[in-house]
N, C-alpha and C positions, 0 to 999 in steps of 0.2 A: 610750497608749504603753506598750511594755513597760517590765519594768524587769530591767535589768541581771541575769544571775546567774539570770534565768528557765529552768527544762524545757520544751522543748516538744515537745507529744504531735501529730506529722502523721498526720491522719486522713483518710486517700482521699474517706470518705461521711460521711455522718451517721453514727453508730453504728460504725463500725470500731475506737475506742477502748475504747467500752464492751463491746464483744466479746472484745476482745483484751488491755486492761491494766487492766482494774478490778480486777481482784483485788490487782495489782501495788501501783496507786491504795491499796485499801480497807486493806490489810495497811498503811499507813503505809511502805513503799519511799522516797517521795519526801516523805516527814513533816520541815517544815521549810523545805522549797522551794516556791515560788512553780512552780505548772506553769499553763501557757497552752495551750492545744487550738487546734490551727488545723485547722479544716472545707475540704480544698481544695475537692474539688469539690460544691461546696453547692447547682450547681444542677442538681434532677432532673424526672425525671415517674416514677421507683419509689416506687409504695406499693400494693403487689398488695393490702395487706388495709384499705385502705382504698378503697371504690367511690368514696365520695361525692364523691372528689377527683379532677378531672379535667384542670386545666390545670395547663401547666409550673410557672405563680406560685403555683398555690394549694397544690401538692404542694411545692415547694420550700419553700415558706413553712413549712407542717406540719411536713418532716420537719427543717427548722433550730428549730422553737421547740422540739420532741423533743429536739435535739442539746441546747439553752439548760437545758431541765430538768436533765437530768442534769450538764453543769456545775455549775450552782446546785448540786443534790444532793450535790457532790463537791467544791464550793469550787475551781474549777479555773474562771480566768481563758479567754473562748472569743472566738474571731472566725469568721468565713466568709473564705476569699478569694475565695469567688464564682466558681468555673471550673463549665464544663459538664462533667456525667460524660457517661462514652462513649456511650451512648444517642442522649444530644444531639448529640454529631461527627461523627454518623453510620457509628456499629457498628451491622449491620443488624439483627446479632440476636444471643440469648443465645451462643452459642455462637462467635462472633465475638469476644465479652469476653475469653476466656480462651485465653491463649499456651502452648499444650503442653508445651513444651520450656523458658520461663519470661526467653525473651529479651525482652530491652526491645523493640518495634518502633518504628521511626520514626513519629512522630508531631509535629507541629507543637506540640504543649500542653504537649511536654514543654520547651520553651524560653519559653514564659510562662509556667508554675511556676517553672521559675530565677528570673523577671523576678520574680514575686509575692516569691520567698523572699527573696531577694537585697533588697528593699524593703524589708523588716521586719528585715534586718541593719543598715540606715540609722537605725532606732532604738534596735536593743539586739542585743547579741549572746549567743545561751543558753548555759549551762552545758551543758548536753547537751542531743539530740533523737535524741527516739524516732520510729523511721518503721514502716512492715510491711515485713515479710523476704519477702512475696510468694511463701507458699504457695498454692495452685491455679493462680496465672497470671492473674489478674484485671489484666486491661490499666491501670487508674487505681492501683493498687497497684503495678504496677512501676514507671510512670512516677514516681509519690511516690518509690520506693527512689532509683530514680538520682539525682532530681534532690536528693533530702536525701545523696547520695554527693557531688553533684559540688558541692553550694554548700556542705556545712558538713563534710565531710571532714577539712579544714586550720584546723579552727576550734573546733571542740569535741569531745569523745566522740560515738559515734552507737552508739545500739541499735535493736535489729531484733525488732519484737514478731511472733510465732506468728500467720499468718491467722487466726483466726478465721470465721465456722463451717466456713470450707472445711478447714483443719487435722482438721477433727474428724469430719470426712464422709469421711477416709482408713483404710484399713485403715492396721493398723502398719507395715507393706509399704510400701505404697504412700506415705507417711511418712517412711519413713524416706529412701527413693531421691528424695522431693523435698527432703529437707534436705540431703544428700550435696551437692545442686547450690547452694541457696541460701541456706543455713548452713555454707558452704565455709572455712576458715580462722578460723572464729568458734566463741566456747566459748558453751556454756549456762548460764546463770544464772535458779535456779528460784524462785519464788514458791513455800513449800511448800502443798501444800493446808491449807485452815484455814475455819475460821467466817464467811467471809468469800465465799462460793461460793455460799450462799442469797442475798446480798444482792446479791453481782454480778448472780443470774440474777434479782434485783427490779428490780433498775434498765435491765435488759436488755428487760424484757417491755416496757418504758416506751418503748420505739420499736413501738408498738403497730402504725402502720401496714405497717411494715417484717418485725416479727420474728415468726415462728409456734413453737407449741409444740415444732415437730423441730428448729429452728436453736438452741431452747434446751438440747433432750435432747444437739446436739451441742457443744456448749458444756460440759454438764455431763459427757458421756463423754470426752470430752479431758482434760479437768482432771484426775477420776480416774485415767485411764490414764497420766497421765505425774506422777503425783502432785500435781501444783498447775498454775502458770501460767509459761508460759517464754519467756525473753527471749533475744537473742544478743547478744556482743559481742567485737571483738579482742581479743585479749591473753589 
């Protein structure tokens, strides 16, 4: 059960966190707090660099014990709530995942994540939670945004962590015209870069199945370019 006065870090995937707030993590930002990781959608069949893995259980399984590690490594309390990602719902293809324009689309999943989230308010309610601000348009990403809009909105602070590796596969251009839309009304608050940028991309490589050397280079050119790690929030 949680405990009262907990952060918690809403991660689309396995690894959406570690891509996108470990440095936040590693700098001690939340040093003092109790953070809880919740894995929505925990169940997959992505792991390109892993052959040997071929069924839905065995690759879900893989890529949550990946997720378990890097909690452990970070001291960050973790759960799964066990949704299928889009793969599974039947998006036929890669290019189906991602919403151009970066609207939520109707989707049936996105009202059992309310249900999921809404169930863990029955035990505790966070001090704040962090969601992704849904750069690229990653279908499971937006659905996260809204639904961490519509259940914890009137309940706690919300921030809005920078896609990851897609954030960083943008030209500054192209960057900047997707925060214009979905960093709209919200300031940035930065993580400055620091010593802490080697260790992020140590822990990152540790989604072995998942992560390759370019989603790391784009991870480490983000960081650089905008001086560290960045977060959004009202006010």
């Amino acid at each position: 059960m949680s405990r009262r006065g907990e952060v918690w870090l809403l991660s689309p995937h396995c690894d959406d966190i570690a891509y996108s707030l470990a440095g936040r993590l590693l700098s001690g930002a939340e040093r003092g707090q109790h953070v809880r990781l919740l894995t929505i959608f925990s169940q997959s069949r992505f792991a390109p660099y892993a052959p040997t893995l071929r069924s839905q259980a065995q690759i879900s399984r893989w890529r949550q014990a990946e997720e378990a590690r890097f909690c452990d490594a970070l001291h960050l309390a973790h759960e799964c709530l066990d949704l299928a990602e889009a793969p599974l719902r039947g998006y036929p293809d890669v290019d189906s995942l991602f919403i151009a324009d970066g609207a939520t689309p109707e989707d049936p999943e996105l009202e059992r994540l309310e249900q999921r989230l809404r169930q863990r308010l029955e035990q505790a309610r966070p001090a704040r939670v962090y969601a992704p601000l849904g750069v690229g348009g990653h279908i499971d990403h937006l659905l996260t945004r809204r639904a961490a809009q519509r259940v914890f909105a009137a309940i706690c602070p919300l921030l809005f962590y920078e896609d990851l590796p897609y954030a960083g596969e943008l030209s500054a251009h192209a960057l900047a015209q997707q925060l214009a839309h979905t960093a709209q009304g919200l300031r940035p608050l930065l993580t400055p870069l620091a010593d802490w940028l080697p260790e992020k991309l140590r822990h990152l490589a540790g989604y072995a199945s998942q992560v390759a050397e370019k989603d790391l280079a784009a991870v480490a050119t983000h960081a650089h370019s905008i001086g560290g790690e960045r977060v959004w929030t009202l006010g």
